[in-house]
C-alpha positions as CSV (number, residue, x, y, z in Angstrom):
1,X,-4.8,14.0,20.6
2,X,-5.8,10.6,19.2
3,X,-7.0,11.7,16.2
4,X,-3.7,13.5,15.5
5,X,-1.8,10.5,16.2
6,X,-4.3,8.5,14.2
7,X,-3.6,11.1,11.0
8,X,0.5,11.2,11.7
9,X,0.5,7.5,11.5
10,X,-1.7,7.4,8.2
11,X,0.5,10.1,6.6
12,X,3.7,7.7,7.7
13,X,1.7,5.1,6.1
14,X,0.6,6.7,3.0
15,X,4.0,8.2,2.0
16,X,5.5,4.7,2.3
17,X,2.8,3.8,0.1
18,X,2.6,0.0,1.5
19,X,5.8,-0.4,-0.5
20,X,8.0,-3.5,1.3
21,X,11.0,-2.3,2.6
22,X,12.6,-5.8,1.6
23,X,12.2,-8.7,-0.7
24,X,14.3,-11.8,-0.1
25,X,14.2,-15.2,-2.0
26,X,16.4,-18.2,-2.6
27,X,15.9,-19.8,-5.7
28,X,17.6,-23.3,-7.2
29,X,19.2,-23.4,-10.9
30,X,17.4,-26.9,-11.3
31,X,13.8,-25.3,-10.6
32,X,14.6,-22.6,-13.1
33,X,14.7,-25.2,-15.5
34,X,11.8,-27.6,-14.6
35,X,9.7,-24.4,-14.6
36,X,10.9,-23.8,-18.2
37,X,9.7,-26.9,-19.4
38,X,5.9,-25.9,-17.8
39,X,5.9,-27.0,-14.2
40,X,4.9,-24.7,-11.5
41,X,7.1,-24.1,-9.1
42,X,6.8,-22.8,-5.4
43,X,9.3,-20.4,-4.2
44,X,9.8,-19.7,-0.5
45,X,10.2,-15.7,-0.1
46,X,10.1,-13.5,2.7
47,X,8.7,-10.1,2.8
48,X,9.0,-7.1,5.3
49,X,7.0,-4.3,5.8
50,X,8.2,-1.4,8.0
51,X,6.4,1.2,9.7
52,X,7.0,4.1,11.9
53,X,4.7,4.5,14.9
54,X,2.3,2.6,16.7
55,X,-0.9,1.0,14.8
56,X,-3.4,1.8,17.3
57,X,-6.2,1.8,14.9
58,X,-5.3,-1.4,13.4
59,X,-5.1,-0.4,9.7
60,X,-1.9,-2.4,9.0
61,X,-3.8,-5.6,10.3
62,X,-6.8,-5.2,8.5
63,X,-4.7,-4.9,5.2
64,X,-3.2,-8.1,6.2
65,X,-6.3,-9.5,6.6
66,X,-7.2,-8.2,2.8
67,X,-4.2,-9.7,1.6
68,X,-4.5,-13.6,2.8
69,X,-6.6,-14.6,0.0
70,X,-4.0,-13.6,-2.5
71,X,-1.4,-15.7,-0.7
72,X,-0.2,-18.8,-0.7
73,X,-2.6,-21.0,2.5
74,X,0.4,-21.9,4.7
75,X,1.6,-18.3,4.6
76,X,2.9,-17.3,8.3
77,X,2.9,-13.6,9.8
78,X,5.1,-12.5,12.4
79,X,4.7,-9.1,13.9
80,X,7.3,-6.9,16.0
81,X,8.8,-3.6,17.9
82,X,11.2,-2.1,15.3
83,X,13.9,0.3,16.5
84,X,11.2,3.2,15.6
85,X,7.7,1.7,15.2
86,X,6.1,-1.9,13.8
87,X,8.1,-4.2,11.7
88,X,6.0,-7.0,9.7
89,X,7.7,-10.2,7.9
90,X,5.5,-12.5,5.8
91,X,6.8,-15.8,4.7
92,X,5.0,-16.9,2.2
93,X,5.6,-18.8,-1.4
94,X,5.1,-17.5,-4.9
95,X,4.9,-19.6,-8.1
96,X,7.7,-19.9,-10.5
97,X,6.5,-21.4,-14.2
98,X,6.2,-20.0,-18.1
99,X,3.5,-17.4,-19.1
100,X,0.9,-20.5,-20.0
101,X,1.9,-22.6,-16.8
102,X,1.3,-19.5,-14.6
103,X,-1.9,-18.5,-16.7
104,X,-3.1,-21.8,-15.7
105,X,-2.1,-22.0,-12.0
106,X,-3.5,-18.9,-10.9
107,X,-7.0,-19.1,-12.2
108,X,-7.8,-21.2,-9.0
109,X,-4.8,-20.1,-6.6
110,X,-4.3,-15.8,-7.3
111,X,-0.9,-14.5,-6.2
112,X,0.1,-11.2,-5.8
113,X,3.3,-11.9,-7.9
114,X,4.9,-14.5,-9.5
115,X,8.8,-15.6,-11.0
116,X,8.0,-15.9,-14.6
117,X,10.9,-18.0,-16.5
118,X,11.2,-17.6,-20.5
119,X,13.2,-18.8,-23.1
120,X,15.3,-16.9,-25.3
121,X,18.7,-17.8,-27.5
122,X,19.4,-20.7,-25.5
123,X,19.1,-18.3,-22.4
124,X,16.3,-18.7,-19.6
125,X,15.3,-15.2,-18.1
126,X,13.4,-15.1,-14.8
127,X,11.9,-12.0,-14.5
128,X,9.6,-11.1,-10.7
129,X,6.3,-8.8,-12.0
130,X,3.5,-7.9,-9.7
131,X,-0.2,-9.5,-10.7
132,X,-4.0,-8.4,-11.6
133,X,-4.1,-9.6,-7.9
134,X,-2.1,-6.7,-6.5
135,X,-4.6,-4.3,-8.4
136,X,-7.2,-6.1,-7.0
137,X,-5.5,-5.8,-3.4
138,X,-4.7,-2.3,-3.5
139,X,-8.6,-1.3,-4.9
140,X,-9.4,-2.9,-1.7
141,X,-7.2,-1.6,0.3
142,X,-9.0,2.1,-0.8
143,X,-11.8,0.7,0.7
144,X,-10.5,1.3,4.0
145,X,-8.8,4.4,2.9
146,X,-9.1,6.3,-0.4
147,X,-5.4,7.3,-0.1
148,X,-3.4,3.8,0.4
149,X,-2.7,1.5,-2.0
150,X,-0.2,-1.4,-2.3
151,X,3.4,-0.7,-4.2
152,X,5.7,-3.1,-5.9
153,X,8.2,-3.9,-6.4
154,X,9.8,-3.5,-3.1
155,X,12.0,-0.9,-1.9
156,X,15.0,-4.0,-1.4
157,X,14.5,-7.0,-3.7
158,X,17.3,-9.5,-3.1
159,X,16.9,-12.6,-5.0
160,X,19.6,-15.3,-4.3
161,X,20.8,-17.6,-7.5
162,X,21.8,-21.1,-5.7
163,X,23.3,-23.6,-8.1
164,X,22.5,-27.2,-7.9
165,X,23.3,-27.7,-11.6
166,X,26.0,-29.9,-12.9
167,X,26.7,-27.9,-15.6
168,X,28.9,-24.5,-14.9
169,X,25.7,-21.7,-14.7
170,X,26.1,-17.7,-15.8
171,X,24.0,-15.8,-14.0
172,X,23.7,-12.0,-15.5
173,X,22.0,-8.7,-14.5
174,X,21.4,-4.9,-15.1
175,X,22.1,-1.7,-13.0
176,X,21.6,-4.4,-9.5
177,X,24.5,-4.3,-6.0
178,X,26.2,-7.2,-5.1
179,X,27.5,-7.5,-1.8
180,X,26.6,-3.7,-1.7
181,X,28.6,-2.6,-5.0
182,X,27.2,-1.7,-7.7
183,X,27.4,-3.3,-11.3
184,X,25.9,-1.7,-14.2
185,X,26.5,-5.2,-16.1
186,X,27.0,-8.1,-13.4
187,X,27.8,-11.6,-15.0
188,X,29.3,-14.5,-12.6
189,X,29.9,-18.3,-13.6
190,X,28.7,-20.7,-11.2
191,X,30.1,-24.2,-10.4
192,X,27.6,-26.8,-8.7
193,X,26.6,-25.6,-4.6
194,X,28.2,-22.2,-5.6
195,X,25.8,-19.3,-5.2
196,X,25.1,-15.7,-5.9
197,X,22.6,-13.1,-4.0
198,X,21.9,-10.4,-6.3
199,X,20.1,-6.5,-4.8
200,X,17.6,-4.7,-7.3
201,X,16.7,-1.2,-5.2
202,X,13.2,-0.7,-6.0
203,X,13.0,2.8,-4.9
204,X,11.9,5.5,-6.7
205,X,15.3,7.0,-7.7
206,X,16.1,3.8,-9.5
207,X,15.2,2.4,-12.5
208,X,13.5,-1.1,-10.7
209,X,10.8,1.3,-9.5
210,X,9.7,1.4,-13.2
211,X,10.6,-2.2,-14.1
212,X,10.3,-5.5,-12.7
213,X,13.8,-7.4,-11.6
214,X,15.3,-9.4,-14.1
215,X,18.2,-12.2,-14.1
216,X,19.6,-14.2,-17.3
217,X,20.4,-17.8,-16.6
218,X,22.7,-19.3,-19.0
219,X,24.5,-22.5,-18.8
């Protein structure tokens, strides 16, 4: 009986494919910018992973345990009953900066994923992508299992565009929700403590399960 438990559980776990259900993160128009000039900055996410059934076997914590060394040190896990099995949240922080900033950073501090900001027309893009760490992580996750594996991006990515700027801010995106409707272009002007919380479904019926999230930041 326990071993058919064990396997239902697995298969739960497998087809989810360690995907987060959710993805939330609130990030400042002012640290969009210092970031484009070659600062790393640290941005305070949250990240939930959902599972149905009971972990008897402790798989999901040993994954957890994998996973610490790829997140930032003061990185919290809190654990809890969901309506139908285990619900995990992780707050953790992930560095914002330009391609050479990051480069830098993350030979002594690996992340699983990072906000990259670029430059382009005048425009500042800020675009989430997955790591070399999250290879890394899901290789030894198949060391517990040959069959699981970590998937990004999340199945829910919310990222939340606050504006602390003094100038008026556009923030722009493609094929994302917005307060649960869909846009296929979204644009919105920003005035200063105005701000703007923008979905990207990550699952595999739409396009952000191919390609990482992306917003255009223009004053």
């Amino acid at each position: 009986m326990k071993k058919i438990f064990f396997l239902s559980f697995l298969a739960t776990f497998i087809l989810n494919g360690c995907k987060p259900s959710e993805f939330k993160a609130d990030i400042y128009t002012t640290d969009i910018e210092i970031a484009s000039e070659g600062k790393v900055i640290d941005v305070p996410v949250s990240v939930t992973f959902t599972l149905m059934g009971k972990d008897k076997d402790r798989i999901f914590d040993r994954v957890v345990n994998l996973s610490k060394k790829y997140l930032h040190p003061d990185s919290t896990f809190s654990k809890s009953k969901a309506m139908i099995g285990e619900r995990l949240v992780i707050d953790t922080r992930l560095p914002m900066g330009t391609t050479d900033s990051l480069g830098s950073f993350m030979q002594s501090n690996p992340r699983l994923a990072i906000f990259k900001v670029s430059s382009e027309n005048g425009k500042k893009i800020l675009t989430l992508e997955a790591t070399k760490f999250s290879k890394l992580l899901s290789s030894e996750m198949r060391d517990i299992n040959l069959m699981l594996s970590l998937e990004l991006p999340p199945k829910k990515s919310f990222l939340k565009i606050l504006s602390d700027s003094r100038n008026v801010t556009n923030i722009s995106a493609t094929a994302v929700f917005v307060s649960k409707k869909p846009h296929l272009n979204f644009s919105k002007e920003l005035e200063r403590r105005d701000s703007i919380e923008i979905e990207f479904k990550g699952g595999s019926e739409s396009v952000y399960s191919e390609i990482p999230p992306v917003i255009v930041i223009s004053n």
